[in-house]
C-alpha positions, 0 to 999 in steps of 0.5 A, spaced: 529 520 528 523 524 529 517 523 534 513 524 529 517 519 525 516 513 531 508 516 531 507 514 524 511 507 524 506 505 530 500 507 526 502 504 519 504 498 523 498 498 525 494 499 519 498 493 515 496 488 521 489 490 520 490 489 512 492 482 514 487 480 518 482 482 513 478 488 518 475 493 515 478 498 520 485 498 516 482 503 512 481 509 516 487 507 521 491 508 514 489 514 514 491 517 519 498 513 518 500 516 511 498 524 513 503 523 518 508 520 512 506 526 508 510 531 512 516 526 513 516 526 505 516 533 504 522 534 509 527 529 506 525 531 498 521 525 495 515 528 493 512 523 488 512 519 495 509 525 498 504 525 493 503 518 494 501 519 500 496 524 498 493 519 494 492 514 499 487 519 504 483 517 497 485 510 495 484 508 503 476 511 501 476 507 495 479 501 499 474 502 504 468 502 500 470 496 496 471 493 503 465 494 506 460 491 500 462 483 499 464 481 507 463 474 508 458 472 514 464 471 519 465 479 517 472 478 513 472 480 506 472 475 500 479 475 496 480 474 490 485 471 484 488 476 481 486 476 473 491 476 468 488 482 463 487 487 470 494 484 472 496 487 465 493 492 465 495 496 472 502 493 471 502 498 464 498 503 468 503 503 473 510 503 468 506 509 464 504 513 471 512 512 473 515 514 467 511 520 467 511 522 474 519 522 474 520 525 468 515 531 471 519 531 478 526 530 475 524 536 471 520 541 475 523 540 483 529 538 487 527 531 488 531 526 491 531 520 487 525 523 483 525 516 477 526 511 483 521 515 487 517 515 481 516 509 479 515 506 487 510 511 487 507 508 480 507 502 482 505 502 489 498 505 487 498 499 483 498 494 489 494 499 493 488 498 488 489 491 488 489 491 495 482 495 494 479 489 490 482 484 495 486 481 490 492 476 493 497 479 489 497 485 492 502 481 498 506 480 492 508 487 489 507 489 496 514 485 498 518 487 491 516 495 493 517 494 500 524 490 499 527 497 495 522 502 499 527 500 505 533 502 502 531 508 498 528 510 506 535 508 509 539 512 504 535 518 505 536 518 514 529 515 515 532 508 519 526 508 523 522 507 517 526 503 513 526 498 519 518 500 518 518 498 511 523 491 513 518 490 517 512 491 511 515 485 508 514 480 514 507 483 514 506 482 507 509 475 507 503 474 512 498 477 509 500 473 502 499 466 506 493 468 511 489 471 504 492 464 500 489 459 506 482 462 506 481 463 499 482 456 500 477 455 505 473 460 501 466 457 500 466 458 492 458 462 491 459 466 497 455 466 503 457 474 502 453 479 507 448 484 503 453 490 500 452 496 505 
């Protein structure tokens, strides 16, 4: 376990309680967090996970953007049921990006696990998207990816954050009932700020 190890779980705990409470602000914290996770990566071989966290520093833009255009008066973000042909359609994004990813990194590096970090590379943007267009069912893809990034992180000697990832799925647990509980109260037009 690094200082830059224990440096990074503290930010990326503190961008996911962010993304739970529905504050824009988990977007540039994230940032910050995976950065910090792209020379973790590089070091211990899971470079589709450390180009993963290349993409996010874009996705946390993306996520940003779409975050501040549509709040709520009371400054949270409206959310969203997933609709079934986006869910469909990201999901065979997700299988087609994993399969191409693993064949490239089993081919072309020394990469550690390079299927397995593919296709939790290919499917994390898939949550990550869904979490920018403040769909629910993020929370759910987010605990299924969480539960097998904690022992892939275990297996490779990074227990701080695989106790991190372990962690994610107590978050993405409340994220899911926090989100469900105010899609609920949600009013059904809106009562949403002008876009900035």
């Amino acid at each position: 376990m690094s200082n830059l190890e224990i440096l990074a779980v503290l930010v990326n705990v503190l961008g996911v309680w962010l993304t739970a409470r529905r504050t824009p602000w988990c977007w540039p914290v994230s940032v910050v967090a995976v950065l910090l996770y792209v020379w973790i990566f590089y070091d211990v071989k899971l470079y589709s996970d450390m180009l993963l966290q290349v993409l996010f520093v874009f996705l946390q833009g993306y996520g940003w953007w779409r975050w501040r255009t549509g709040r709520m008066a009371q400054g949270k973000v409206r959310v969203e049921a997933l609709p079934l042909n986006v869910a469909i359609i990201s999901l065979l994004a997700g299988a087609v990006l994993s399969l191409l990813l693993g064949a490239a990194m089993a081919h072309f590096t020394d990469a550690a696990a390079p299927w397995l970090d593919a296709t939790l590379t290919g499917y994390s943007l898939v949550a990550s998207y869904w979490s920018a267009r403040k769909f629910i069912a993020n929370w759910w893809l987010w605990i299924v990816l969480d539960a097998v990034y904690t022992g892939l992180y275990y297996y490779k000697d990074l227990t701080l954050t695989a106790v991190l990832y372990a962690g994610f799925i107590v978050l993405a647990i409340y994220g899911l009932r926090a989100w469900q509980r105010d899609l609920a109260q949600q009013p059904a037009g809106g009562a949403l700020e002008p876009a900035r």
